[in-house]
N, C-alpha and C positions, 0 to 999 in steps of 0.2 A: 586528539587526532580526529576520532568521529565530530564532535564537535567546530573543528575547521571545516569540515566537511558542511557541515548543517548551516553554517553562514556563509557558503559560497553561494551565491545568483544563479554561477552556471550550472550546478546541481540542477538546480528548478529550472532550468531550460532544456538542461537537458532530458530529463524527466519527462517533460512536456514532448519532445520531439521522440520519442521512445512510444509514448502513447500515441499519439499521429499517427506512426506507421505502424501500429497491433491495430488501428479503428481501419485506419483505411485496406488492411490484409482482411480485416475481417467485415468492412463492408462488398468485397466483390464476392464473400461465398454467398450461397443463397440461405432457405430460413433451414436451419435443423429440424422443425416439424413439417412443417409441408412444404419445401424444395423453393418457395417464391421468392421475389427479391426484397433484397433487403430496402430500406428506405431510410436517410438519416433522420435521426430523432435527438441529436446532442443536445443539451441543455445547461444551463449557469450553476456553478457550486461557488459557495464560495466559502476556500478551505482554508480551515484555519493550523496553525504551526508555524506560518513562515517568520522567522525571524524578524526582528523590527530593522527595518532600512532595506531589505530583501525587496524587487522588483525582479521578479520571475517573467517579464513579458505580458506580452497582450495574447489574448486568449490563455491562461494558466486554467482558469475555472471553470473551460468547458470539459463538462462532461461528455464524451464521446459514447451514442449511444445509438439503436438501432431498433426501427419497427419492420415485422414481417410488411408488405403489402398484401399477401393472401388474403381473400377475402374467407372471414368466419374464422383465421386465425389471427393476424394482429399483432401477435407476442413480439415482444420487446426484448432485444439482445444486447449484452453488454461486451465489448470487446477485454480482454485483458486490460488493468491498468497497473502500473508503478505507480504511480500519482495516490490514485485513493486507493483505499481498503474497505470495498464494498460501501456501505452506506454511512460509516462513519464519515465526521466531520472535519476531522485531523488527516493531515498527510500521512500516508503508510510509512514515509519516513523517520517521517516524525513517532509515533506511534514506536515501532520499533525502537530507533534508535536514541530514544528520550529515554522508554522503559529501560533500556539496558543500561543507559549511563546513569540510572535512577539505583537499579540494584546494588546494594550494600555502599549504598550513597551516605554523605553527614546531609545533614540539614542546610548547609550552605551549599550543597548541589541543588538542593531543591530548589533553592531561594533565585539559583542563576540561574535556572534553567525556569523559571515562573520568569524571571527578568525577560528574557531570552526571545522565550517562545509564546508567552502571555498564557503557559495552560498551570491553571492552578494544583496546589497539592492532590485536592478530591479528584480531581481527571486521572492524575498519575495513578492513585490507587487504583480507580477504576480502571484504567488500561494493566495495570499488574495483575488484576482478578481477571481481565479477560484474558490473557495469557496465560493464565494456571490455574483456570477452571471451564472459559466455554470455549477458545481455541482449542486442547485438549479432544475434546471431545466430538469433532464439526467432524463430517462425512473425510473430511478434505486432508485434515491432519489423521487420521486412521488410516488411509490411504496410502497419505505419503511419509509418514515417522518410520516404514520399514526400511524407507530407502538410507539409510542413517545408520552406519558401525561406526566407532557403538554408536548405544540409542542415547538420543537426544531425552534426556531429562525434564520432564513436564516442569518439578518445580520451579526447574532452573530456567525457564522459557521470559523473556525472548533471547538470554542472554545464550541457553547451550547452542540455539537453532542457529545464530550467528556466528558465533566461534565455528560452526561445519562450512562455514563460506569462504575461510580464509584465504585469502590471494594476497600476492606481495603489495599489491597497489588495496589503498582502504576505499577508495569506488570501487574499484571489480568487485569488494567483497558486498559491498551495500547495496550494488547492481545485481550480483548474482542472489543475493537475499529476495531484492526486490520482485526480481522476475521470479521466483518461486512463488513469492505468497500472491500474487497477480491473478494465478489460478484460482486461488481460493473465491472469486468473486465475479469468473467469468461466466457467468452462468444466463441464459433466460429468464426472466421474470415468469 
């Protein structure tokens, strides 16, 4: 089911059109340090997960991003994204919902989902260690793991954090996942 989901197109436009309107809400406030206006600063990513045959649209890899104009502050603002997960290079979809189809996986999950998405065994792992050991720990997850009866199980991460999302429709769930962890990277440079 997740996996149907991870080869639809309109995910990824949709995705995209979700990001649009958090950049452009967050380009009419002004800067959070000294009150000036914002300035667009979006720039090219280019992110990797998307499935092979997948066509997300024109403009997918802009990053929506934002410099003060104040003069002597400057600071760079990132609006919330569903799309990415702060400076990683994998879609936050992906990311999540790879790792969780990966937990208590055989080897031939591994094998489809390297088909799939072109991210090899060593990413996986590396995305399973950053799940249950440095997301754990970020200012962000402290914050918000209270919000969670029960508590959401570190080792079991990403897979307990998604099972608290459940809605009857498996987009609402990966949407409301989504726009959760968006937080974790809306921040100023």
């Amino acid at each position: 089911m997740y996996l149907d989901l991870l080869e639809d197109s309109n995910l990824y436009k949709f995705l995209f059109q979700i990001d649009q309107d958090l950049a452009e809400q967050a380009g009419r406030s002004p800067c959070r340090f000294c009150g000036a206006r914002l300035h667009s600063a979006c720039y090219l990513r280019r992110p990797r997960g998307l499935p092979a045959g997948i066509d997300p649209g024109p403009g997918f890899g802009v990053c929506f991003s934002f410099c003060c104009s104040g003069e002597g502050c400057r600071r760079r603002h990132r609006p919330p994204s569903v799309r990415f997960l702060g400076p990683k290079v994998y879609l936050a979809v992906c990311v999540a919902l790879i790792t969780f189809m990966r937990q208590g996986s055989t080897p031939r999950t591994t094998g489809q989902l390297k088909k799939l998405f072109r991210v090899d065994r060593r990413t996986l792992s590396r995305w399973r260690r950053w799940w249950q050991t440095i997301f754990p720990i970020t200012a962000f997850w402290r914050r918000m793991r209270a919000r969670f009866m029960p508590p959401v199980k570190d080792a079991d991460l990403p897979q307990s954090l998604i099972e608290r999302f459940t809605q009857d429709a498996v987009l609402e769930c990966v949407m409301a996942m989504l726009r959760f962890l968006s937080t974790t990277m809306a921040t100023p440079f």
